[in-house]
PDB file of N, CA, C and O in Angstrom:
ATOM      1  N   UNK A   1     -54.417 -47.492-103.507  1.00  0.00           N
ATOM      2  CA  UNK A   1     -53.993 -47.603-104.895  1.00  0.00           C
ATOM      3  C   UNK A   1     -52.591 -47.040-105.085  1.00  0.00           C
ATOM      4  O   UNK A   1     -51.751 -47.381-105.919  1.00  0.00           O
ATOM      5  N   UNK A   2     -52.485 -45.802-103.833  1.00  0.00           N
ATOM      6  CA  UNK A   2     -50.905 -45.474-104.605  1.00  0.00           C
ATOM      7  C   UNK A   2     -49.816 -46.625-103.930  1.00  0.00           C
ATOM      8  O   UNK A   2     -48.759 -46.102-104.281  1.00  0.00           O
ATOM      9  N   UNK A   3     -49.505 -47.587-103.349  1.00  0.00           N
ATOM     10  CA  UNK A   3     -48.752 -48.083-102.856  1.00  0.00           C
ATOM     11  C   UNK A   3     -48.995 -49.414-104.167  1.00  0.00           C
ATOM     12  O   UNK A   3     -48.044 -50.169-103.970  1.00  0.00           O
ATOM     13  N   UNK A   4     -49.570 -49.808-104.989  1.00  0.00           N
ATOM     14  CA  UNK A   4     -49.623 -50.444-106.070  1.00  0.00           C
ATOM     15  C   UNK A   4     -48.653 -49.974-107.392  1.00  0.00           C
ATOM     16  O   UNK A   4     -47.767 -50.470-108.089  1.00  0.00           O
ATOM     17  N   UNK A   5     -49.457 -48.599-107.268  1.00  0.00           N
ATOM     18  CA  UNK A   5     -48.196 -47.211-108.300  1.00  0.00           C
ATOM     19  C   UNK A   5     -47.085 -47.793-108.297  1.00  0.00           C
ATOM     20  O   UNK A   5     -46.435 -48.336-109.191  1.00  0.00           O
ATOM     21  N   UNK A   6     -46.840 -47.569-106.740  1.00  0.00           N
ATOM     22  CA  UNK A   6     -45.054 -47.509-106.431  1.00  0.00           C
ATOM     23  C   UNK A   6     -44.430 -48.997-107.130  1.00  0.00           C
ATOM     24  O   UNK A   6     -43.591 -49.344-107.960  1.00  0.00           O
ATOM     25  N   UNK A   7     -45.313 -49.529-106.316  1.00  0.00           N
ATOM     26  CA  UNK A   7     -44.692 -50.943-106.817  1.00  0.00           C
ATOM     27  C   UNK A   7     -44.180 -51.193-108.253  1.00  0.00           C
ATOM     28  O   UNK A   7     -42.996 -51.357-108.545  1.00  0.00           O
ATOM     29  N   UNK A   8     -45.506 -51.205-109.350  1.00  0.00           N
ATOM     30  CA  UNK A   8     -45.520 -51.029-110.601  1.00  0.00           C
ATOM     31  C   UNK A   8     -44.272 -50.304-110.804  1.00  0.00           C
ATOM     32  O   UNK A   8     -43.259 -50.934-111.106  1.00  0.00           O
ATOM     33  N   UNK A   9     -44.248 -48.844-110.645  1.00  0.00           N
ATOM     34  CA  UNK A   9     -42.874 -48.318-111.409  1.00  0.00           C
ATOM     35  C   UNK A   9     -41.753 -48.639-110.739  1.00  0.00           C
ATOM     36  O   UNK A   9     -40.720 -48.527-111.400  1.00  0.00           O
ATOM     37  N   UNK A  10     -41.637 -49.026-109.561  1.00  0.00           N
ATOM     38  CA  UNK A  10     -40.566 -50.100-109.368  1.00  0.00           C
ATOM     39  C   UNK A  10     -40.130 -50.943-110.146  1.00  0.00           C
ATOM     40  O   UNK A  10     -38.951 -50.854-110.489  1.00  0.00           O
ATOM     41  N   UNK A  11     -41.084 -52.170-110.727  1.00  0.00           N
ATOM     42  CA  UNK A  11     -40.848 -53.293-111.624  1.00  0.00           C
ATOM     43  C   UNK A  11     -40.627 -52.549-113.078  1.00  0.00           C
ATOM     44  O   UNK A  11     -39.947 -53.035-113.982  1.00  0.00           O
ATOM     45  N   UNK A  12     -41.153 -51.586-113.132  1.00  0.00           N
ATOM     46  CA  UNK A  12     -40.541 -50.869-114.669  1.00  0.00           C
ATOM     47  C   UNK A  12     -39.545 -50.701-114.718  1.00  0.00           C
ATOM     48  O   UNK A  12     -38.822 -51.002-115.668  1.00  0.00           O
ATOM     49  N   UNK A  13     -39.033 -49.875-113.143  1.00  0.00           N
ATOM     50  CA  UNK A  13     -37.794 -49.154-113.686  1.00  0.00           C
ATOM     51  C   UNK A  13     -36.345 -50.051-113.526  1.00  0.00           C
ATOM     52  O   UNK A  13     -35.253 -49.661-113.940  1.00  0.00           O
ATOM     53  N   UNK A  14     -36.629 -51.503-112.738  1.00  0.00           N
ATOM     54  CA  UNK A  14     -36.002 -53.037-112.427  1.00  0.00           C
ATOM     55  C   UNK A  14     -35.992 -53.362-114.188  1.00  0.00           C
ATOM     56  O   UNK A  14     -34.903 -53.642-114.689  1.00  0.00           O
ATOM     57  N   UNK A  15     -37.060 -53.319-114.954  1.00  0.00           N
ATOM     58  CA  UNK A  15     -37.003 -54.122-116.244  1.00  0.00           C
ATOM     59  C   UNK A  15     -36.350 -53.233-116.985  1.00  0.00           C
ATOM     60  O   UNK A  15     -35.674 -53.830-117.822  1.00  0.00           O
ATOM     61  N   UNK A  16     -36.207 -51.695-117.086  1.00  0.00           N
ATOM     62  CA  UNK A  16     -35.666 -50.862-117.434  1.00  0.00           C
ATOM     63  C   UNK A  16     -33.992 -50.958-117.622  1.00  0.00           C
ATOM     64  O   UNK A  16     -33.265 -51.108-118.604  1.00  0.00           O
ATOM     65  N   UNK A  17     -33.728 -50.778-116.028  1.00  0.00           N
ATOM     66  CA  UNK A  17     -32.500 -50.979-115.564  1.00  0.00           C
ATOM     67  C   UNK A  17     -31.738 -52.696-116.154  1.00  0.00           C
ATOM     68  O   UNK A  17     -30.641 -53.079-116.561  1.00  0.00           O
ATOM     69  N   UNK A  18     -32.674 -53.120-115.966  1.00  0.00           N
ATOM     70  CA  UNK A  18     -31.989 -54.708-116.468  1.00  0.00           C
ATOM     71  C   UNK A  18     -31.489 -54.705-118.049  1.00  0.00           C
ATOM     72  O   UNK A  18     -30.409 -55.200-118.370  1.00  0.00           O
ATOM     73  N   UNK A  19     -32.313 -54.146-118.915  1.00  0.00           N
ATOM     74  CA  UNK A  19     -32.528 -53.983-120.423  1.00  0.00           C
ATOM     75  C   UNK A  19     -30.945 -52.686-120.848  1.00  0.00           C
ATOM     76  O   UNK A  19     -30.019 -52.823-121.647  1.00  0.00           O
ATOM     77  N   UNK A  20     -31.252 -51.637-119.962  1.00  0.00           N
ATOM     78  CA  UNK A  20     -29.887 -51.151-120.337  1.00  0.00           C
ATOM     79  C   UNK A  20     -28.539 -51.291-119.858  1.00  0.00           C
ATOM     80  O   UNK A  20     -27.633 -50.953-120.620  1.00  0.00           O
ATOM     81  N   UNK A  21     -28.178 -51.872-118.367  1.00  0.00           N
ATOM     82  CA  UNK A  21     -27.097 -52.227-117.938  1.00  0.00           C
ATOM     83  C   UNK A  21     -26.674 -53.822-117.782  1.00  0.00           C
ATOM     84  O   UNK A  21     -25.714 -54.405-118.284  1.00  0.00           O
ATOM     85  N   UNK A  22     -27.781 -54.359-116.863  1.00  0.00           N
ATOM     86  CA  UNK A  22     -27.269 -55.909-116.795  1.00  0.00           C
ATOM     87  C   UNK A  22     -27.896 -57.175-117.928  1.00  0.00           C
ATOM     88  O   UNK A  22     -28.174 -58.323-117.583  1.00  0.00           O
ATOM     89  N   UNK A  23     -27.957 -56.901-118.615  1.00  0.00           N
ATOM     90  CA  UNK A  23     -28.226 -57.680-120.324  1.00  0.00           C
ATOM     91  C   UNK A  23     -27.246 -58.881-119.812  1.00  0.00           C
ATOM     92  O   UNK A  23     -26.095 -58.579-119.495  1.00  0.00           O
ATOM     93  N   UNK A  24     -27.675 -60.226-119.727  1.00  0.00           N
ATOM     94  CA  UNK A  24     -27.332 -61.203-119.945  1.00  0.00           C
ATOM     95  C   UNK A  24     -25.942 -61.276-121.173  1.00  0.00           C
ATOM     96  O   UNK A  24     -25.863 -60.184-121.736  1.00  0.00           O
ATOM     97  N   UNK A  25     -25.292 -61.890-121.485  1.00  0.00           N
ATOM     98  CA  UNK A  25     -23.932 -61.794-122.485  1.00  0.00           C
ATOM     99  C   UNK A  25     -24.954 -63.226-123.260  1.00  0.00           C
ATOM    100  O   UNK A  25     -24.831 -63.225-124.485  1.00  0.00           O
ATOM    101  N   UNK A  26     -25.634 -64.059-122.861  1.00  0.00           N
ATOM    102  CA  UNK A  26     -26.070 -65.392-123.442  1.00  0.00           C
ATOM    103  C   UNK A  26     -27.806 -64.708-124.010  1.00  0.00           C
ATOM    104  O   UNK A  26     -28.821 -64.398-123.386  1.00  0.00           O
ATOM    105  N   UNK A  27     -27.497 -64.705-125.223  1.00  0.00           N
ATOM    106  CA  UNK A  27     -29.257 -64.054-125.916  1.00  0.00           C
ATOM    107  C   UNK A  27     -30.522 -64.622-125.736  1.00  0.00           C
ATOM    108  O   UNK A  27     -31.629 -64.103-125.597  1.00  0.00           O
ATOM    109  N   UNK A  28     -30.104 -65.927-125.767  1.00  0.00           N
ATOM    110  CA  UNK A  28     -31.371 -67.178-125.002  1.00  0.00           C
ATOM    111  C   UNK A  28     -31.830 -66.870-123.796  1.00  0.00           C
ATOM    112  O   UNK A  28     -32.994 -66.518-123.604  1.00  0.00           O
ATOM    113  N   UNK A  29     -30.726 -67.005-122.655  1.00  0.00           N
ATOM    114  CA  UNK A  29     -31.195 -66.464-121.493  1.00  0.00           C
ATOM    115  C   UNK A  29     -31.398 -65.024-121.553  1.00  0.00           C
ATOM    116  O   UNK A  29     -32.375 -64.891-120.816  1.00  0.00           O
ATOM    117  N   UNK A  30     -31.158 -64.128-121.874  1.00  0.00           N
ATOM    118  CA  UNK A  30     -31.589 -62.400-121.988  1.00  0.00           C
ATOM    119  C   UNK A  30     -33.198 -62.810-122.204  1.00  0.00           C
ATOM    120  O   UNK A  30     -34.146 -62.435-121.515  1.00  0.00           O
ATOM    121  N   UNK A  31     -33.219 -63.786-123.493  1.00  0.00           N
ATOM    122  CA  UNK A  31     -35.024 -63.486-123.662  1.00  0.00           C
ATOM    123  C   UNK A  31     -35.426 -63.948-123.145  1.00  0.00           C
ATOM    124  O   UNK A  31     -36.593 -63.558-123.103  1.00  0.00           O
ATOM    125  N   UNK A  32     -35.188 -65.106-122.245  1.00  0.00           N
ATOM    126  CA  UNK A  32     -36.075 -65.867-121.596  1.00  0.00           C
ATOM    127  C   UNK A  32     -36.294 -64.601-120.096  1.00  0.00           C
ATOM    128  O   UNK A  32     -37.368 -64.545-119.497  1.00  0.00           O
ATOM    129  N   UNK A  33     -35.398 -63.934-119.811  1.00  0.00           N
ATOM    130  CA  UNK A  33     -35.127 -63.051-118.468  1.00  0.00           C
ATOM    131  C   UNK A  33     -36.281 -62.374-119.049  1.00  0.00           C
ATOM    132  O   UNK A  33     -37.429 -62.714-118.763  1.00  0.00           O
ATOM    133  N   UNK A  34     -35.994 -61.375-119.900  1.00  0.00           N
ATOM    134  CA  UNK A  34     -37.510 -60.486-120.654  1.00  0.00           C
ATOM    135  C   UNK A  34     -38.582 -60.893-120.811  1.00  0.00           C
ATOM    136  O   UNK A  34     -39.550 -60.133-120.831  1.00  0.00           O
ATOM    137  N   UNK A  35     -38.717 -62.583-121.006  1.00  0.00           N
ATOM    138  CA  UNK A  35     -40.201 -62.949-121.070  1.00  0.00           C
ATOM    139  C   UNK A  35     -40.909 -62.633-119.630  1.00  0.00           C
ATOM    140  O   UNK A  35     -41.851 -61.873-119.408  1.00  0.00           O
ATOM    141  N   UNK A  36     -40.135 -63.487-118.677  1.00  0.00           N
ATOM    142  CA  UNK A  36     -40.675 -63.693-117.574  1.00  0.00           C
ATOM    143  C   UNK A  36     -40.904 -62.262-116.629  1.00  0.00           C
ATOM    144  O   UNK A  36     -41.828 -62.085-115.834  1.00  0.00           O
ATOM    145  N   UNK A  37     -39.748 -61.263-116.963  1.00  0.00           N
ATOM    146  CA  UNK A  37     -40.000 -59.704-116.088  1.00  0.00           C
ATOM    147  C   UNK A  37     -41.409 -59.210-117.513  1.00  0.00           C
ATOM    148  O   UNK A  37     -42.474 -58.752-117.099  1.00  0.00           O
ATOM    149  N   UNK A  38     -41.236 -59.352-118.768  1.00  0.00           N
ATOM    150  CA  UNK A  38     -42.640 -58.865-119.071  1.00  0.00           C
ATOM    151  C   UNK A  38     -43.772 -59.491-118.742  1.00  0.00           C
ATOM    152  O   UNK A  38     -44.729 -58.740-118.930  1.00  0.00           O
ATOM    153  N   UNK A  39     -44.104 -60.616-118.302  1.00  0.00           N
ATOM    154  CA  UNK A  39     -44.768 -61.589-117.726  1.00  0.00           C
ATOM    155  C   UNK A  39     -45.221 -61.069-116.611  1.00  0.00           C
ATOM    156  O   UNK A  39     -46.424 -61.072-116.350  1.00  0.00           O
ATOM    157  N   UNK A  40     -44.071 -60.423-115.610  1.00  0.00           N
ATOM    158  CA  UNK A  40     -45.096 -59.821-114.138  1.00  0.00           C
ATOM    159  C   UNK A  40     -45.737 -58.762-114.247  1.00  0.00           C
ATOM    160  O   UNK A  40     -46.784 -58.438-113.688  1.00  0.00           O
ATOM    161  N   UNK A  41     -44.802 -57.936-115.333  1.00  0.00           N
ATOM    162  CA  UNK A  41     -45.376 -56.659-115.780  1.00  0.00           C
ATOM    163  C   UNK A  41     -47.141 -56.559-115.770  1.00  0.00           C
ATOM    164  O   UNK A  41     -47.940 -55.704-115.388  1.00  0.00           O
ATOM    165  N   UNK A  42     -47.234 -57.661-116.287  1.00  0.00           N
ATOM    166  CA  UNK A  42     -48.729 -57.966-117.267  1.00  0.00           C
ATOM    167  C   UNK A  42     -49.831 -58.484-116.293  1.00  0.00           C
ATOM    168  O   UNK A  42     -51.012 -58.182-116.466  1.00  0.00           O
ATOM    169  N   UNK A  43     -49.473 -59.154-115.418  1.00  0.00           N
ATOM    170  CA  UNK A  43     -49.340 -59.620-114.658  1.00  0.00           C
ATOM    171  C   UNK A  43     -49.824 -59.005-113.621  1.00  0.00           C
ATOM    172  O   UNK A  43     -50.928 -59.230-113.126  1.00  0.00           O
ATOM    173  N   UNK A  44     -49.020 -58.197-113.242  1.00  0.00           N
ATOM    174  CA  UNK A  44     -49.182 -56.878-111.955  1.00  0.00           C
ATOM    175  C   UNK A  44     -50.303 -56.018-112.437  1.00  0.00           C
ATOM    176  O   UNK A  44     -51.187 -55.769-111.616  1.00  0.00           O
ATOM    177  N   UNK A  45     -50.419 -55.454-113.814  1.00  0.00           N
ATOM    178  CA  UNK A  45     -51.333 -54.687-114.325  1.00  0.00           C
ATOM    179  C   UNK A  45     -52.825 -55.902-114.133  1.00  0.00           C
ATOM    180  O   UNK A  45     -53.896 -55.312-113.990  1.00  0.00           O
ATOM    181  N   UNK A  46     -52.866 -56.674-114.130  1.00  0.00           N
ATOM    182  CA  UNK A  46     -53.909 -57.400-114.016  1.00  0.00           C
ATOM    183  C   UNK A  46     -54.285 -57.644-112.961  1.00  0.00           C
ATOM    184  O   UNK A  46     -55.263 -58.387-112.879  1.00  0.00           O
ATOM    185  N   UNK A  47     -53.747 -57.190-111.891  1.00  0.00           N
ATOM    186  CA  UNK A  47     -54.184 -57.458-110.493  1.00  0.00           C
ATOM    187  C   UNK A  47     -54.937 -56.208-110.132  1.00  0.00           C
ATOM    188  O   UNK A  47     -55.982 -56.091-109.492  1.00  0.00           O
ATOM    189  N   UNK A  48     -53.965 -55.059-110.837  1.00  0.00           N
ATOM    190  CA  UNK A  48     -53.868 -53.919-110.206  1.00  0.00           C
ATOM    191  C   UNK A  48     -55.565 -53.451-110.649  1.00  0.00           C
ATOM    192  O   UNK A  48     -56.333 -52.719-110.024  1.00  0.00           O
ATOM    193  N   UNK A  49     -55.736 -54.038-111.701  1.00  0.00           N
ATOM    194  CA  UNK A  49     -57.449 -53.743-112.863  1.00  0.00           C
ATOM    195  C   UNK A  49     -57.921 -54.706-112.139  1.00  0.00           C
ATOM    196  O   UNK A  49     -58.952 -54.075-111.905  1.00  0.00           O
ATOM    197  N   UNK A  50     -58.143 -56.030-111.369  1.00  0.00           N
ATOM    198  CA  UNK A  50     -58.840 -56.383-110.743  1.00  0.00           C
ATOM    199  C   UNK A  50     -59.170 -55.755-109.129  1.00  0.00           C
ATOM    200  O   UNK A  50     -60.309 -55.815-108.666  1.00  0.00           O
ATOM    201  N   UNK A  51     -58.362 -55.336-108.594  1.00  0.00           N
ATOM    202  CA  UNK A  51     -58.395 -54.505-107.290  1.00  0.00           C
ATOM    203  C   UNK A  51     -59.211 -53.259-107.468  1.00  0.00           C
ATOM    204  O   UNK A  51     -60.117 -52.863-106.734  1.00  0.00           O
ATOM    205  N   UNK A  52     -58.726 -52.686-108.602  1.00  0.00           N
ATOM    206  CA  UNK A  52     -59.721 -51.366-109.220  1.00  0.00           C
ATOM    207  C   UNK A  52     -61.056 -51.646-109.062  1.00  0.00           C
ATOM    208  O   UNK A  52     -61.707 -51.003-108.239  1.00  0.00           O
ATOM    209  N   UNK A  53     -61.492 -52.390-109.637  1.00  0.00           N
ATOM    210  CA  UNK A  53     -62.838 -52.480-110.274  1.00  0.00           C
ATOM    211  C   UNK A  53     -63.761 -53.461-109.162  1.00  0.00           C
ATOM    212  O   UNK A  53     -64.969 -53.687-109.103  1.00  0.00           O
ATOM    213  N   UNK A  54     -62.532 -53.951-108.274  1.00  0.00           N
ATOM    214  CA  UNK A  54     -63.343 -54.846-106.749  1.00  0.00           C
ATOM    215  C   UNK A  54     -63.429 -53.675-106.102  1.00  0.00           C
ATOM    216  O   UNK A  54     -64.334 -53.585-105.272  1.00  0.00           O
ATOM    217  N   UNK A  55     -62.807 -52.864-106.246  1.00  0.00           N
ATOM    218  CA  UNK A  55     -63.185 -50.970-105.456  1.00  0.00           C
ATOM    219  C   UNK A  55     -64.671 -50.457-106.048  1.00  0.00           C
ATOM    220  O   UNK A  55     -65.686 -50.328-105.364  1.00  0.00           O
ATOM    221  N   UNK A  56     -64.579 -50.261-107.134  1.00  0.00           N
ATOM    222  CA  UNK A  56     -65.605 -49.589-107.949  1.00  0.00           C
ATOM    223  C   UNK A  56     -66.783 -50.710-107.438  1.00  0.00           C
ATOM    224  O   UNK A  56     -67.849 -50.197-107.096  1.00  0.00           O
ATOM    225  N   UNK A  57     -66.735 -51.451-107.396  1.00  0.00           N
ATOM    226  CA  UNK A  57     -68.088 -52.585-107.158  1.00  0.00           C
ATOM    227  C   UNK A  57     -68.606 -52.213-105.867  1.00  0.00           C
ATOM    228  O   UNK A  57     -69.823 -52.096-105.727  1.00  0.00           O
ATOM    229  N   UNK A  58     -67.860 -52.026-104.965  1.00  0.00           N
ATOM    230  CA  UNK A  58     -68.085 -51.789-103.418  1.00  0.00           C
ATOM    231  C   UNK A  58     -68.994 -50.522-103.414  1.00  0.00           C
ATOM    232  O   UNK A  58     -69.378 -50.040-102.348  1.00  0.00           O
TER     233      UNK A  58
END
């Protein structure tokens, strides 16, 4: 589970970093960039709660 962690706050601190330094200059593409990095976000957390709970079953 902790090598999932890492990952996760990896992609946070990537969506993080993107949101305060490399911001698109075009607002369309900025949101479309934010949909899709909140998209894995959600994404990743949903794997990460299915792996959990395929643990807990075992």
């Amino acid at each position: 589970m902790k090598p999932q962690l890492i990952i996760f706050a990896v992609l946070i601190a990537g969506f993080i970093a993107y949101n305060f330094f490399f911001q698109s200059l075009d607002n369309r593409t900025n949101t479309v960039i934010n949909i899709v990095f909140a998209s894995l976000l959600f994404g990743y957390i949903a794997y990460m709660a299915y792996s959990l709970l395929k643990k807990m079953k075992k």
